[in-house]
Every structure is written in structure tokens, then in C-alpha cells.
PyMOL commands that place a pseudoatom at each C-alpha (Angstrom):
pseudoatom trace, name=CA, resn=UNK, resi=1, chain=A, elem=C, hetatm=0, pos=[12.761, 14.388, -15.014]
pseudoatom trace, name=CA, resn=UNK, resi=2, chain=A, elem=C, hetatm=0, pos=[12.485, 16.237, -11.781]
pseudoatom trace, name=CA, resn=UNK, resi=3, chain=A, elem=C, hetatm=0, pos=[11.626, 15.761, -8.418]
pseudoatom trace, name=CA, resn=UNK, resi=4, chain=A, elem=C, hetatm=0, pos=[8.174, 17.424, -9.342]
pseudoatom trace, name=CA, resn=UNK, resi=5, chain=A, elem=C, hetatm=0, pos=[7.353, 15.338, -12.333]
pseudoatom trace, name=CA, resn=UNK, resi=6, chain=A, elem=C, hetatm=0, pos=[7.995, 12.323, -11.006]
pseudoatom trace, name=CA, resn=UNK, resi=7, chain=A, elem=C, hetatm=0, pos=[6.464, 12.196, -7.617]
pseudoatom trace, name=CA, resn=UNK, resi=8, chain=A, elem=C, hetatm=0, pos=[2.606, 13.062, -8.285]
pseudoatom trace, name=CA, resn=UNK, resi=9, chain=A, elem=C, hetatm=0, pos=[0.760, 13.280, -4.687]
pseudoatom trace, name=CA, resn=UNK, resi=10, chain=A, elem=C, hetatm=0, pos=[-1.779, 11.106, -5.960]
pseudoatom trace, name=CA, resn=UNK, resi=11, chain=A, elem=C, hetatm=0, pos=[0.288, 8.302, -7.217]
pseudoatom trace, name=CA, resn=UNK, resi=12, chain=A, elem=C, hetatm=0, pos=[0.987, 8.099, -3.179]
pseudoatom trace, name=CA, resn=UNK, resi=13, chain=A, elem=C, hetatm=0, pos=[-2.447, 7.869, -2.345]
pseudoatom trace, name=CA, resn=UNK, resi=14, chain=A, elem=C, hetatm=0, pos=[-3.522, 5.434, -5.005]
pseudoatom trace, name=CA, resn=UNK, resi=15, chain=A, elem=C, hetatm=0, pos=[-0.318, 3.338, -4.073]
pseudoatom trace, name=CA, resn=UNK, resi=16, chain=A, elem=C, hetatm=0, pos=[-1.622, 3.409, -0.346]
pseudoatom trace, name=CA, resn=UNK, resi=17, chain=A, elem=C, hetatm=0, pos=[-5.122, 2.264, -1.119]
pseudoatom trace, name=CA, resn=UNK, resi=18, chain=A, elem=C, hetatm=0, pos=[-3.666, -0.907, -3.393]
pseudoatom trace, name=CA, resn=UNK, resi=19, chain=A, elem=C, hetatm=0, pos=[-1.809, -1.159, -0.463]
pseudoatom trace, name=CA, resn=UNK, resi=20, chain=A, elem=C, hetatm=0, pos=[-3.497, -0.920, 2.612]
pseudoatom trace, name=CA, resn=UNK, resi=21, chain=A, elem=C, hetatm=0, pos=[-7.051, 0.153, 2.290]
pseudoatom trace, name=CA, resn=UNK, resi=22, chain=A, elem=C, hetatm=0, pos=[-8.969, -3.089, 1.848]
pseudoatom trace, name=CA, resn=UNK, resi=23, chain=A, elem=C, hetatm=0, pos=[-7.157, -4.962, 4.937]
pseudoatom trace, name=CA, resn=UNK, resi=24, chain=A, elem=C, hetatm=0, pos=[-6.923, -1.812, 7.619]
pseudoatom trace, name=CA, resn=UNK, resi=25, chain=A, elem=C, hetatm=0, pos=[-9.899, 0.139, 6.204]
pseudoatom trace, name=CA, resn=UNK, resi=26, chain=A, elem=C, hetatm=0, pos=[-7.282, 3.364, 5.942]
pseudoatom trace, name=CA, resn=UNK, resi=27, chain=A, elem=C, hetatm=0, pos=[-7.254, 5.488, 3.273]
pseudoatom trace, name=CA, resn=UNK, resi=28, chain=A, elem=C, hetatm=0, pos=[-4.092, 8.208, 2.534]
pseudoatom trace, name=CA, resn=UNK, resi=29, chain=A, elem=C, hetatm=0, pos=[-5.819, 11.864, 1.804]
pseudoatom trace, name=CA, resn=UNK, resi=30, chain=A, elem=C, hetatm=0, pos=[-4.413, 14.914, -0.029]
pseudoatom trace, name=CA, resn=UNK, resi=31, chain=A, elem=C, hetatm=0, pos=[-6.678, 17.353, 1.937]
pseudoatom trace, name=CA, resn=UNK, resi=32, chain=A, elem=C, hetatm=0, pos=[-5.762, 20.104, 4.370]
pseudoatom trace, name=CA, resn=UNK, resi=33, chain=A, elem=C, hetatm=0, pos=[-3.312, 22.819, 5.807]
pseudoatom trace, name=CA, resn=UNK, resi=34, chain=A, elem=C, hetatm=0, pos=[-2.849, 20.761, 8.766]
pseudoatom trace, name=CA, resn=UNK, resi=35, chain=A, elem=C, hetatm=0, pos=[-1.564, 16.963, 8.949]
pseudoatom trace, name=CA, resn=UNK, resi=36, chain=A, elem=C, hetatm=0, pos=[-4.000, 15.100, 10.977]
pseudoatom trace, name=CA, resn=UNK, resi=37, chain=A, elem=C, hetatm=0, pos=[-5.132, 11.224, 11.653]
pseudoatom trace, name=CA, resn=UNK, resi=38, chain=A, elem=C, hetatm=0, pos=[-8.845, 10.489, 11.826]
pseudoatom trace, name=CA, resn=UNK, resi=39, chain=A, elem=C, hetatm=0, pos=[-10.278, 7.128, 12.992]
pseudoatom trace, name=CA, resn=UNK, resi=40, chain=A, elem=C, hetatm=0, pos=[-12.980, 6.166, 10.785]
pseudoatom trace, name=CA, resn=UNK, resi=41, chain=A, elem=C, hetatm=0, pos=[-16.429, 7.873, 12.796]
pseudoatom trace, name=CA, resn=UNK, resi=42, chain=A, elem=C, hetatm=0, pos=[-19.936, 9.006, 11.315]
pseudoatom trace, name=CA, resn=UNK, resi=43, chain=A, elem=C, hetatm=0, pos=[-18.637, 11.729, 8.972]
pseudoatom trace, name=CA, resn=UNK, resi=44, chain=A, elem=C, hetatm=0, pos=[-16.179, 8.382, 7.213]
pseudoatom trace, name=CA, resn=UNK, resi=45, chain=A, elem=C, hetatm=0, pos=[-16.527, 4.542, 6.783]
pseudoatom trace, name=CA, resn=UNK, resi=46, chain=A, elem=C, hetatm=0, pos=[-12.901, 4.905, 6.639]
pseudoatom trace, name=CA, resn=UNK, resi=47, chain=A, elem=C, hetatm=0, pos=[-9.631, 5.651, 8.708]
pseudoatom trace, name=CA, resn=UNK, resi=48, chain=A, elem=C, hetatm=0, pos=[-8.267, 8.675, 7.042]
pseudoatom trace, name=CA, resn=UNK, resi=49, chain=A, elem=C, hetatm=0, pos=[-4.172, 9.662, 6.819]
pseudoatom trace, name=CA, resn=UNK, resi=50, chain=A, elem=C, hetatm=0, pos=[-4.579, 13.696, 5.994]
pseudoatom trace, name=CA, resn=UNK, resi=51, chain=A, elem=C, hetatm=0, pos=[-1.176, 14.934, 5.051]
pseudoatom trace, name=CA, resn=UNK, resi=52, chain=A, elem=C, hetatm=0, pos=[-0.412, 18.539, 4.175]
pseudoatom trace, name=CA, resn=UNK, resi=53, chain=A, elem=C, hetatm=0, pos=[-0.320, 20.377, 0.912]
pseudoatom trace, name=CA, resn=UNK, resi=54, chain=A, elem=C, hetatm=0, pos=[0.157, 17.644, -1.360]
pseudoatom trace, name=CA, resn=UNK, resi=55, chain=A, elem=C, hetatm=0, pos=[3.718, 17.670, -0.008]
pseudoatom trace, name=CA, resn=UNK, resi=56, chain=A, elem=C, hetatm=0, pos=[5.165, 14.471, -0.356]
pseudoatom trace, name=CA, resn=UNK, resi=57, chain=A, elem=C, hetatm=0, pos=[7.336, 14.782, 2.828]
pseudoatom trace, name=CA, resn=UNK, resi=58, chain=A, elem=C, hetatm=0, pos=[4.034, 15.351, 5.174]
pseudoatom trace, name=CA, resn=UNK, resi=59, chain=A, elem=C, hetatm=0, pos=[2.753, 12.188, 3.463]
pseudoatom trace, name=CA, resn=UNK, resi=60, chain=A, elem=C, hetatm=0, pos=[5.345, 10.339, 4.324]
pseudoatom trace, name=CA, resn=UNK, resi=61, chain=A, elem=C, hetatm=0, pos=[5.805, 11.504, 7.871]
pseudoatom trace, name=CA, resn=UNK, resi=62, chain=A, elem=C, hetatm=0, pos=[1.926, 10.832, 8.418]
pseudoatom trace, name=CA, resn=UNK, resi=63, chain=A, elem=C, hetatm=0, pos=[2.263, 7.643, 7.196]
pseudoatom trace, name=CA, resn=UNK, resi=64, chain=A, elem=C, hetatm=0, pos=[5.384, 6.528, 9.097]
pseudoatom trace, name=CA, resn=UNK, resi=65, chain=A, elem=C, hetatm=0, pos=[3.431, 7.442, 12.062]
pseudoatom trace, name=CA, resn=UNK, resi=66, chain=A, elem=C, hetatm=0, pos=[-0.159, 5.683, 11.004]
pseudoatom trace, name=CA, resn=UNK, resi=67, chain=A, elem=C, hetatm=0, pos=[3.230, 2.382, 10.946]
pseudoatom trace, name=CA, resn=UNK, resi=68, chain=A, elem=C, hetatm=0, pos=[4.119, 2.654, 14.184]
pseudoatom trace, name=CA, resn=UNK, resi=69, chain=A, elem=C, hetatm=0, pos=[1.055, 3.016, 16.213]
pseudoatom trace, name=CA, resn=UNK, resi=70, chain=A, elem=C, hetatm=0, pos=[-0.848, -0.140, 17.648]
pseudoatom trace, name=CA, resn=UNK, resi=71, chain=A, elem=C, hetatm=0, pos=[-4.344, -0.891, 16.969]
pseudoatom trace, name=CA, resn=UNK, resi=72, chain=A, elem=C, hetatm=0, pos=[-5.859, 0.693, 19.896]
pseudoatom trace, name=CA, resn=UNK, resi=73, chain=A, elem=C, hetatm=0, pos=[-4.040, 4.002, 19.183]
pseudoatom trace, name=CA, resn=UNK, resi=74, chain=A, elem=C, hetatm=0, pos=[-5.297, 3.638, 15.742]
pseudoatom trace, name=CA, resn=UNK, resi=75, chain=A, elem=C, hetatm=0, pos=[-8.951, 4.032, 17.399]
pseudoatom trace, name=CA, resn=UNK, resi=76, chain=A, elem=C, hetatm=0, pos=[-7.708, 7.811, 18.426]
pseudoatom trace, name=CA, resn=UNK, resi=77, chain=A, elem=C, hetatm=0, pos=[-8.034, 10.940, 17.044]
pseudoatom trace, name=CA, resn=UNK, resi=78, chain=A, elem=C, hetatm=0, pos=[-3.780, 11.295, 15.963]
pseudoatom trace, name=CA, resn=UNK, resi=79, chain=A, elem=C, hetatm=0, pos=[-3.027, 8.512, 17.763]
pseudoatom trace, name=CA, resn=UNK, resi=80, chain=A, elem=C, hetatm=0, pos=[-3.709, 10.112, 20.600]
pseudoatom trace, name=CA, resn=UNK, resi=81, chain=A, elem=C, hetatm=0, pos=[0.008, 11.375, 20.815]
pseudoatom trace, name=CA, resn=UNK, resi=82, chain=A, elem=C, hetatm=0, pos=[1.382, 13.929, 22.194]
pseudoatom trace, name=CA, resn=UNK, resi=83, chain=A, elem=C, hetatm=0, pos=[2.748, 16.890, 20.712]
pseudoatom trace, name=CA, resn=UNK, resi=84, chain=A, elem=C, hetatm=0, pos=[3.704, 20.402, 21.800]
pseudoatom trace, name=CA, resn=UNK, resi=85, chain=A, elem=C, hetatm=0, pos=[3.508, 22.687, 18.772]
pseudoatom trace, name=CA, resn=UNK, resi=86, chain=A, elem=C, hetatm=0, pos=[6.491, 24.637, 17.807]
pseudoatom trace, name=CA, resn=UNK, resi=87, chain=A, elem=C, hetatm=0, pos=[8.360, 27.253, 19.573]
pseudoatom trace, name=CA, resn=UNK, resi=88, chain=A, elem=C, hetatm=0, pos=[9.289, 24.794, 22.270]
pseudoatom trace, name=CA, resn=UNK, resi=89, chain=A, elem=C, hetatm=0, pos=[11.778, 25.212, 24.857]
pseudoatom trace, name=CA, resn=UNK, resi=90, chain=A, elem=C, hetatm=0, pos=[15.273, 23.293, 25.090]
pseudoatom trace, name=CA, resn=UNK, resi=91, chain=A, elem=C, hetatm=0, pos=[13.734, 20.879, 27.490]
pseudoatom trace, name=CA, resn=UNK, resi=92, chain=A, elem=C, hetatm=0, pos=[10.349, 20.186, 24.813]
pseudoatom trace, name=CA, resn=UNK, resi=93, chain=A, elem=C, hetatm=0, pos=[12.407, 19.725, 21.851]
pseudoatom trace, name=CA, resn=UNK, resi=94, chain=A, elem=C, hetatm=0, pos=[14.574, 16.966, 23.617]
pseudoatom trace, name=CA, resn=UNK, resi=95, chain=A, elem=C, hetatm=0, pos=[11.583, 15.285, 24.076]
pseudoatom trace, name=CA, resn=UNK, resi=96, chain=A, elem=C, hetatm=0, pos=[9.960, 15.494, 20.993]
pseudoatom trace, name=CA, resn=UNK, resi=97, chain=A, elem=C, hetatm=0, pos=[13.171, 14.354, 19.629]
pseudoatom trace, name=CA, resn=UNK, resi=98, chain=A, elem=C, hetatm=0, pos=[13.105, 11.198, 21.567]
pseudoatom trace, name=CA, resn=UNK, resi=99, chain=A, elem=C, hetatm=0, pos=[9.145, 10.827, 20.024]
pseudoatom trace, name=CA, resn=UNK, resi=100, chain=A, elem=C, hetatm=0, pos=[10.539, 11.750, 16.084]
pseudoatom trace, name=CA, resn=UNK, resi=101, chain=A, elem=C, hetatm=0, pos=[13.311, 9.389, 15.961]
pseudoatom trace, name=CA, resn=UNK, resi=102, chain=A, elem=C, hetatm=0, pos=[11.139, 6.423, 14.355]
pseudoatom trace, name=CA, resn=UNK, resi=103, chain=A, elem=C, hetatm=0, pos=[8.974, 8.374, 12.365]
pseudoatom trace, name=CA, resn=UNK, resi=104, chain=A, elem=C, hetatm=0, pos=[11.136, 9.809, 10.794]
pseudoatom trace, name=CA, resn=UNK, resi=105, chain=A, elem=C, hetatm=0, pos=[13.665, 7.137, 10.050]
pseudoatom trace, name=CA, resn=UNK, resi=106, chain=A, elem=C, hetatm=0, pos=[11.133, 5.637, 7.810]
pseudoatom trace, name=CA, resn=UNK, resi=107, chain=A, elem=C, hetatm=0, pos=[10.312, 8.787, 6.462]
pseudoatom trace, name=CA, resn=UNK, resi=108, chain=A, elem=C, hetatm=0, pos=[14.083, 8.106, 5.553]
pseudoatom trace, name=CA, resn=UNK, resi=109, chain=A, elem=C, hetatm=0, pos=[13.476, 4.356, 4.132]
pseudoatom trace, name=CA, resn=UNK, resi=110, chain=A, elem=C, hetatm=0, pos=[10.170, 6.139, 2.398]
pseudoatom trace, name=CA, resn=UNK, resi=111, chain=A, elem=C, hetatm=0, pos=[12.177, 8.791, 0.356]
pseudoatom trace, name=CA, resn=UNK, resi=112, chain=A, elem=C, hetatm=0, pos=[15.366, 6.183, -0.466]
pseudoatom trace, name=CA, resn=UNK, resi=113, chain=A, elem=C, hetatm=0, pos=[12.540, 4.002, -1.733]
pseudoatom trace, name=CA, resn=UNK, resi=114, chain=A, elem=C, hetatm=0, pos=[10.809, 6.213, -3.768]
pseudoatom trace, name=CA, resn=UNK, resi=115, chain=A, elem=C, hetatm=0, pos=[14.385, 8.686, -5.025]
pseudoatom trace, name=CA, resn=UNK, resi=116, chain=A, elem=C, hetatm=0, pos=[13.129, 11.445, -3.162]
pseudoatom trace, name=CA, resn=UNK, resi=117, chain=A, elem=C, hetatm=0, pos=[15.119, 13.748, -0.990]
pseudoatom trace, name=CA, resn=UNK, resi=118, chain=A, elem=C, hetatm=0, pos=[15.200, 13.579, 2.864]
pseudoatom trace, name=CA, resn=UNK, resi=119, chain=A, elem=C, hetatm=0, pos=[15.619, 16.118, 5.144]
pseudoatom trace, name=CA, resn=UNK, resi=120, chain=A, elem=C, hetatm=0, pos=[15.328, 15.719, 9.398]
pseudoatom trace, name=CA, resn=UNK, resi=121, chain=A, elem=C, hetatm=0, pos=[12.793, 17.860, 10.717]
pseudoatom trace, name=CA, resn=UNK, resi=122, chain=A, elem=C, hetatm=0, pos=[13.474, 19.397, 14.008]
pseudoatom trace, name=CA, resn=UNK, resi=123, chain=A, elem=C, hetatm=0, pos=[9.912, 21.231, 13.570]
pseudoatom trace, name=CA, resn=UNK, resi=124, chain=A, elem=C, hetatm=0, pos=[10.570, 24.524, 15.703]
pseudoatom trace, name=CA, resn=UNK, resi=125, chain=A, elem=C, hetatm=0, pos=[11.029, 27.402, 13.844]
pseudoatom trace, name=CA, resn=UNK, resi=126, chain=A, elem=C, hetatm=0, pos=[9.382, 29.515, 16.547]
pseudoatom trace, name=CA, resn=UNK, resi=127, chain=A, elem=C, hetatm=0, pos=[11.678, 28.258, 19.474]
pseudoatom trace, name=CA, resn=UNK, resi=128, chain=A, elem=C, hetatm=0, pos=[14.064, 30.435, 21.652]
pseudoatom trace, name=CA, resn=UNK, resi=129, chain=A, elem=C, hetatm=0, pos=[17.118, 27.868, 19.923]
pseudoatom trace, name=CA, resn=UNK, resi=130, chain=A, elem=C, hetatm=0, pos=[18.334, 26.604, 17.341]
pseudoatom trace, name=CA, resn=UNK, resi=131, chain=A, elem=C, hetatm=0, pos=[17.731, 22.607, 17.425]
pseudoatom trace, name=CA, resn=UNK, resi=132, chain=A, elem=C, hetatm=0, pos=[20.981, 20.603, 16.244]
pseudoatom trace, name=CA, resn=UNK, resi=133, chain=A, elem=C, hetatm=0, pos=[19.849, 19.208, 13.432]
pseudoatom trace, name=CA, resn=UNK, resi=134, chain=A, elem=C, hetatm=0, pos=[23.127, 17.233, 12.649]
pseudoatom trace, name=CA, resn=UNK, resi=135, chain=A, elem=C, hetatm=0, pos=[22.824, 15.446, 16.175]
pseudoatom trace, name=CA, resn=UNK, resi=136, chain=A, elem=C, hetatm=0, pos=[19.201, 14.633, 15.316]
pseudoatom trace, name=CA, resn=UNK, resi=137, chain=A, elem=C, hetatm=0, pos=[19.686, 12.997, 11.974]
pseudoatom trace, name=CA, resn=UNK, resi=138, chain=A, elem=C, hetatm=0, pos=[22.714, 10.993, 13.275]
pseudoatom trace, name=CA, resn=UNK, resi=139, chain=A, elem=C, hetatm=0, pos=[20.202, 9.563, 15.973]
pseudoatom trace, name=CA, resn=UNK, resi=140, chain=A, elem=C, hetatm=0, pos=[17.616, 9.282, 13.089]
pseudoatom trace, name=CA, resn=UNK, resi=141, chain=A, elem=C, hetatm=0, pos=[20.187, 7.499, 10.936]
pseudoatom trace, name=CA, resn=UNK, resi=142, chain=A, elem=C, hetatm=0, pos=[21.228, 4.936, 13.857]
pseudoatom trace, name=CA, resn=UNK, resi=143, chain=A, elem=C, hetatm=0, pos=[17.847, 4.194, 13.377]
pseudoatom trace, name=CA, resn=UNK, resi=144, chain=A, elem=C, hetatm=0, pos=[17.850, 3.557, 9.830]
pseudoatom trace, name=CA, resn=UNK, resi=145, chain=A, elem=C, hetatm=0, pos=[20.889, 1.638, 10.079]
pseudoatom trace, name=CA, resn=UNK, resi=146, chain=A, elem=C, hetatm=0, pos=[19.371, -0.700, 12.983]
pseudoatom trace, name=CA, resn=UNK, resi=147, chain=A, elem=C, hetatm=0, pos=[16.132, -1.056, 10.914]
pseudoatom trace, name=CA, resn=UNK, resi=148, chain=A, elem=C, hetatm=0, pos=[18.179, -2.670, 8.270]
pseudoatom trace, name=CA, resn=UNK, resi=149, chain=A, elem=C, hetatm=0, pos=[21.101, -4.776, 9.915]
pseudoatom trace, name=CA, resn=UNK, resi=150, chain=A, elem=C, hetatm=0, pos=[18.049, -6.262, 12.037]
pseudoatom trace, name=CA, resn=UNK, resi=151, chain=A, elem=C, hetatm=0, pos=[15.290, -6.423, 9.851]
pseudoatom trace, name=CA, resn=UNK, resi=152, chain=A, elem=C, hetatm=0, pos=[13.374, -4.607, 12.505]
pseudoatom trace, name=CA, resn=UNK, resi=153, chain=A, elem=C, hetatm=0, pos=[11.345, -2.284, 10.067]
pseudoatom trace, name=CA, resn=UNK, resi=154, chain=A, elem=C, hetatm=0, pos=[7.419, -2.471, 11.267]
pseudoatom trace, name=CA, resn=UNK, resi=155, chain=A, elem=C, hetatm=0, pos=[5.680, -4.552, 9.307]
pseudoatom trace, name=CA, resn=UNK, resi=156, chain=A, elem=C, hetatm=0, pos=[2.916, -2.122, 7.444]
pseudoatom trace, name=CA, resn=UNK, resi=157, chain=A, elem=C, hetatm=0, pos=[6.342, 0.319, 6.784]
pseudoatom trace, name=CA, resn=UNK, resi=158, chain=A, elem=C, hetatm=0, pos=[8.490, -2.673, 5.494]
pseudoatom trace, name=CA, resn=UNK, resi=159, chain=A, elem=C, hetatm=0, pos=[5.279, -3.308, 3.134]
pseudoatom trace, name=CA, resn=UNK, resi=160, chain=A, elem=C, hetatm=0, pos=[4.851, 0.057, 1.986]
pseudoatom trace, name=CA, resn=UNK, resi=161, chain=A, elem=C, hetatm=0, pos=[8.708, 0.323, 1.385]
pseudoatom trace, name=CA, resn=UNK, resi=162, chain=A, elem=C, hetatm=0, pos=[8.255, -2.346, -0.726]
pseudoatom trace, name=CA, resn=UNK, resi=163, chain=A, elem=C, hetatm=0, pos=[5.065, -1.191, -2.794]
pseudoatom trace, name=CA, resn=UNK, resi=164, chain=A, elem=C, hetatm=0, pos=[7.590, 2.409, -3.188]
pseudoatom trace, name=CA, resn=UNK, resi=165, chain=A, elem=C, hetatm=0, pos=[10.115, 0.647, -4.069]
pseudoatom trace, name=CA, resn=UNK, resi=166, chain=A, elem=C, hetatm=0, pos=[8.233, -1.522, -7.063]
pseudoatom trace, name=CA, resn=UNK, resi=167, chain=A, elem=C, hetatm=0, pos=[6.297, 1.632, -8.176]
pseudoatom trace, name=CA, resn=UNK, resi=168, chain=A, elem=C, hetatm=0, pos=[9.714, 4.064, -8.442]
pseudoatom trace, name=CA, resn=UNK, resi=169, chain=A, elem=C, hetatm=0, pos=[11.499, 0.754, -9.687]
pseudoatom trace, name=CA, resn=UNK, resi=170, chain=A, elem=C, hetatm=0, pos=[14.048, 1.530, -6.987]
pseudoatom trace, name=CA, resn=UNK, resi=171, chain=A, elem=C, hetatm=0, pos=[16.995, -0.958, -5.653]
pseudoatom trace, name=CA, resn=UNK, resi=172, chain=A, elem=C, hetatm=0, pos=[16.746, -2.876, -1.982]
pseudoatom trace, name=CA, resn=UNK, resi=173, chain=A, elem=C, hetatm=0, pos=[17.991, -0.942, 0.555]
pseudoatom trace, name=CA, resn=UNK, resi=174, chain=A, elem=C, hetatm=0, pos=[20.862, -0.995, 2.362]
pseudoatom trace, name=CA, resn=UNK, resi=175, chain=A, elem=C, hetatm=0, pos=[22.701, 1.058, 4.831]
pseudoatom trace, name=CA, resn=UNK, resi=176, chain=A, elem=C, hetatm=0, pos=[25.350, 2.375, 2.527]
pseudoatom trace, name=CA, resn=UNK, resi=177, chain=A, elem=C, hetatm=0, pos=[22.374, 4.384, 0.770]
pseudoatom trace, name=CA, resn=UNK, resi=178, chain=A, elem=C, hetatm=0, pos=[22.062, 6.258, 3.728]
pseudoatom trace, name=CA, resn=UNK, resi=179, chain=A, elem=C, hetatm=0, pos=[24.904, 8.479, 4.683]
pseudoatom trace, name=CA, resn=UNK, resi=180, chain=A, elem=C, hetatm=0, pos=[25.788, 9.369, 7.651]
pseudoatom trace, name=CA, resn=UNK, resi=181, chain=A, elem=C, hetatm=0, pos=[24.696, 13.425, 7.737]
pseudoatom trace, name=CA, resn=UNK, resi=182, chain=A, elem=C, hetatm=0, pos=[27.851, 15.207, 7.112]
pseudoatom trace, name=CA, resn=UNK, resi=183, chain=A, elem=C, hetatm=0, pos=[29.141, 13.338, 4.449]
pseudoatom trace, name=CA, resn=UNK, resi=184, chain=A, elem=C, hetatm=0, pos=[28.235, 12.993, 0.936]
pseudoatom trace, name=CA, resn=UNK, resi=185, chain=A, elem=C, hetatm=0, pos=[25.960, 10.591, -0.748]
pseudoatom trace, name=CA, resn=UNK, resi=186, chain=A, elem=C, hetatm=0, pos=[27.903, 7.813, -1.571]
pseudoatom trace, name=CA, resn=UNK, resi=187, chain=A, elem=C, hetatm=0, pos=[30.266, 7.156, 1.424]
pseudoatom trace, name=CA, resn=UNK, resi=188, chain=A, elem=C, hetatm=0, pos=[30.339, 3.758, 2.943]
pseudoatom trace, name=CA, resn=UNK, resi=189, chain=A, elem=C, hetatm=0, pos=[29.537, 3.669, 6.215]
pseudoatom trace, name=CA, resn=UNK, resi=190, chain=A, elem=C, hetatm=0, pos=[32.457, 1.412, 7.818]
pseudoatom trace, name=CA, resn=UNK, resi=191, chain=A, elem=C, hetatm=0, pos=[29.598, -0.750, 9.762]
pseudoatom trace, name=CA, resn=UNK, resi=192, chain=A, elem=C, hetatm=0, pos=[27.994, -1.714, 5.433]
pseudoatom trace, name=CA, resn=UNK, resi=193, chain=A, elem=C, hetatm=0, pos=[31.781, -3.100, 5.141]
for i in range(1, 193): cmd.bond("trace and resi %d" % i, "trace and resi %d" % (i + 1))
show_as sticks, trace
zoom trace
């Protein structure tokens, strides 16, 4: 079975619903060529996730974000974040960087949970640079690892990992399953000895 076949955009969206959607009135939507959070408002009873596509990836990234931020953010049209849109200097990326590492670590937990591939996203293919996306996803995976050893994982991601993880029938994770980015799947980190 492929990637493809197995991982059905809507199986995510029912799985968020069973999961979420009763206690934080939040519901996980496959509409749209841009990601985008809405609190709930006149045009929706409910707090709507909008990822992408139907790519699985923007799902999860929108999702590891709706994770993170606090109830009062939650109130705010994408969380009321910042974010400076690609083609950003040196100086920008660093920063956004420093925003992404989080996110996207359980965008990592997310995809081990549910055997589906991971990949860092610098996000700026229009930029003057070229990001390094191996220093990134070691500072993503430090994040990973620390999310694990301490049992620090936010508590709606550690519940969604878990709902992934029963769905895809997928083993608990540790952080051997997550190699470090230049080696191969498989190596032991020496810290999961």
C-alpha cells in the first residue's frame, strides 16, 4: 500500500473531530489554497483548522500550531502570529526558524505516528539564500528528542499523537525512531542508549 492509499485527507479530519471537536469546538477542514486558522465568528459556530490541498503535511503543520497556542490566541484570526511570507532575508529566516522549531517537531511526532514521511520546511523558496536545512532539522530534532525524554509534548498534540497512533496502529514513540538528519533511518541515537 502506498503513502497515497493509506493516508486519506479525510480520515484526518474525521480523526480530529472524534478527537477534539466536541471539547474545543474546533473542527480540521480540507478547504483552500492557503492554510489559515479561523476562530469560530458569524459565518461558523465552529473554530476552523483550514489546511492546504488535502496535503497531509499542511494538516499536520496547522494542527501542530492550533497545539501550541493558548486559549486567548485561539480567539485570533491565525493565532495572531506573525509571519513574513517567503523570500525573506538571512536575518527573517533566522527568526522564523526560532518560531518553526515546535511546530514542526510535532509535525515530526504527527508523521512517525501516523508512517508518513517528514520533511523540515524552511518555507523560502523565493529568498536571496539558500536556508540550511540540515541545521534546521537538527534543531527541530533536539526538539523531538526533548519532547520525549521529558514527556513535555503539549497536551492536545500528545492526545492527537495518540488518536494517530491507534488509527495507523503504529508503535509508541521513542527517540531512536527519529534520526538524527544525516543518517539513515534506523541509527540509534547514542542519547536512546
Amino acid at each position: 500500500m502506498t503513502v497515497t492509499q493509506k493516508h486519506n485527507p479525510q480520515d484526518l479530519v474525521d480523526l480530529f473531530a472524534q478527537t477534539f471537536k466536541a471539547q474545543y469546538q474546533t473542527e480540521l477542514v480540507n478547504d483552500g489554497d492557503e492554510p489559515v486558522y479561523l476562530p469560530a465568528g458569524e459565518d461558523s459556530p465552529y473554530h476552523r483548522i483550514i489546511f492546504a490541498h488535502g496535503f497531509y503535511a499542511s494538516a499536520f503543520h496547522e494542527i501542530s500550531h492550533w497545539c501550541i497556542a493558548g486559549e486567548e490566541r485561539r480567539k485570533l484570526v491565525d493565532y495572531g502570529y506573525w509571519y513574513c511570507p517567503d523570500g525573506r532575508s538571512a536575518e527573517k529566516q533566522a527568526e522564523f526558524e526560532v518560531v518553526e522549531i515546535k511546530p514542526q517537531a510535532l509535525d515530526w511526532l504527527f508523521c512517525a505516528a501516523s508512517d508518513y514521511p517528514f520533511n523540515v520546511s524552511c518555507d523560502n523558496l523565493d529568498g536571496n539564500f539558500d536556508p540550511d536545512r540540515v541545521a534546521f532539522q537538527r534543531k527541530v530534532h533536539a526538539q523531538v528528542v526533548d519532547y520525549l525524554t521529558h514527556r513535555s509534548i503539549p497536551e492536545r498534540a500528545f492526545r492527537f499523537v495518540e488518536a494517530l497512533r491507534a488509527f495507523y496502529h503504529t508503535k509508541p514513540l521513542t527517540p531512536s525512531d527519529f534520526p538524527y538528519p544525516e543518517y539513515p533511518a534506523g541509527w540509534q541515537s547514542p542519547m536512546s542508549q
